[in-house]
N, C-alpha and C positions, 0 to 999 in steps of 0.2 A: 107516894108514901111520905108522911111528914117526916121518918127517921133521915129515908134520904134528903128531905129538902135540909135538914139541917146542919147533915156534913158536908152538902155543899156549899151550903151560908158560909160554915165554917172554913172549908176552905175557901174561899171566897176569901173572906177577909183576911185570912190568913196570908195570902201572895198579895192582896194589896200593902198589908204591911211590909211584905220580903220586899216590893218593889221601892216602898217608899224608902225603906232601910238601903235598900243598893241605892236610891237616887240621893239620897243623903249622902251615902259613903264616895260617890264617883264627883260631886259638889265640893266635898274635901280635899280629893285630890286634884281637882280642877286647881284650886284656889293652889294646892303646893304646887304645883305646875305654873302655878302665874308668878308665886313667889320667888322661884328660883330663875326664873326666865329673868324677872327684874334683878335680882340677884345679881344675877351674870352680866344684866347690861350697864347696872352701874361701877360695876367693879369693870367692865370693859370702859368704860368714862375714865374712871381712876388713874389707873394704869394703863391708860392707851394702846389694849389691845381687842382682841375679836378674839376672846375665849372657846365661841362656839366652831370658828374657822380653825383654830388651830388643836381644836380636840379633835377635829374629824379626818387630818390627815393622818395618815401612815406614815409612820418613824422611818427616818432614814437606815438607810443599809446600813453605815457604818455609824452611826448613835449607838449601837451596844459596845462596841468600840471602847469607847470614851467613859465605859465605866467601870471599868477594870477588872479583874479578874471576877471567872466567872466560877458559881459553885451548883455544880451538877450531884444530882440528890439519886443518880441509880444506883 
C-alpha cells in the first residue's frame, strides 16, 4: 500500500534525524570531556600536582577531625 510505504519513509527519516541529533549531542560532549581532561592537566603543570590521583582516594579517617565541629540535621 502506498499509505504504508509512506509512514515508513517517514519514519525512516525520522530516526535518521534522531540519530544524527544523538551523534551531534554525544560529539559535544566528547569535546567537554576533552576540555576538561586538558583543564586538569594544565592546572596539574601549574600547581604541580595530579588532580585526578588525589580526587580518587578516599579521605582519611581522621580528616573530618580537622574540621571542626560537626552539625547533625536529625
Amino acid at each position: 500500500m502506498v499509505v504504508e510505504d509512506n509512514s515508513e519513509a517517514y519514519r525512516s527519516q525520522e530516526l535518521d534525524k534522531r540519530i544524527k541529533d544523538l551523534e551531534a549531542a554525544l560529539g559535544r560532549k566528547q569535546m567537554e570531556i576533552d576540555l576538561l581532561s586538558k583543564i586538569i592537566d594544565l592546572a596539574n603543570k601549574e600547581y604541580k600536582t595530579d588532580l585526578k590521583k588525589n580526587l580518587s582516594k578516599e579521605p582519611s579517617k581522621n580528616s573530618d577531625s580537622k574540621k571542626g565541629p560537626h552539625t547533625n540535621t536529625k
